[in-house]
C-alpha positions in Angstrom: -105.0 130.0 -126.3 -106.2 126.3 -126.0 -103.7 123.4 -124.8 -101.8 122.4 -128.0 -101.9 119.1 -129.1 -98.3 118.3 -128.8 -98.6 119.4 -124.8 -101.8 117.0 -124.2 -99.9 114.2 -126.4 -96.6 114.8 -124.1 -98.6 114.5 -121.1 -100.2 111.3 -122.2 -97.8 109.8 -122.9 -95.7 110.8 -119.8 -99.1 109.0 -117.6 -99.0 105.8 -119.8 -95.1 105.5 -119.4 -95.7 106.0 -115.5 -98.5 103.0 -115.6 -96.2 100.8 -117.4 -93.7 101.6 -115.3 -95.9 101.1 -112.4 -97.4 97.9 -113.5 -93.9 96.3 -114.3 -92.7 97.1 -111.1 -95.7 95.4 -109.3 -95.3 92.3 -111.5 -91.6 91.8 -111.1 -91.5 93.0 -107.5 -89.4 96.0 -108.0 -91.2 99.0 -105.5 -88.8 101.3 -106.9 -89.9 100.8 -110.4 -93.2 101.1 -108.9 -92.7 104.6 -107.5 -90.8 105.5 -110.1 -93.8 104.8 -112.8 -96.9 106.5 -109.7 -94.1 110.3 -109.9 -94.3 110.0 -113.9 -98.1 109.8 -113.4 -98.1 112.6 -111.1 -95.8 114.7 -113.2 -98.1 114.5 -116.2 -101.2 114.8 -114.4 -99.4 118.1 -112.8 -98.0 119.6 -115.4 -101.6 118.9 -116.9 -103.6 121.1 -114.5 -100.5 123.7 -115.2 -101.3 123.9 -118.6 -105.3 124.3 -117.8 -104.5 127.3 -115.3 -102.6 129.0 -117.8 -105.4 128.7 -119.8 -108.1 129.5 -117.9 -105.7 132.4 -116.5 -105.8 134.1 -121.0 -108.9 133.3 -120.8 -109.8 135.6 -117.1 -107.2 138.4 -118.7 -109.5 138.2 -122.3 -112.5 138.9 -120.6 -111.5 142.0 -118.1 -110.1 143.7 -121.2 
């Protein structure tokens, strides 16, 4: 069962709101918007990898049967 669209559409968007976030904060000073927009990054990229170890996990469990 590969990553659905929707989930790798989610998670980019989730990483470009986090670099806008990031970058607005940097311009205007803000650190907390900063941070804020660097854990939305992280999120996506985590929940990413999540998504890729579930994966890879049917995939293991399709093989041993």
């Amino acid at each position: 069962m590969a990553m659905g669209s929707a989930d790798k559409a989610s998670h980019k968007i989730e990483d470009l709101k986090g670099r806008v976030k990031e970058t607005a904060g940097r311009v205007v000073g803000d650190r907390d918007l900063e941070i804020e927009g660097k854990t939305d990054q992280v999120k996506a990229a985590a929940q990413e990898v999540g998504e890729k170890v579930k994966e890879a996990g049917s995939k293991v469990k399709r093989l041993i049967k």
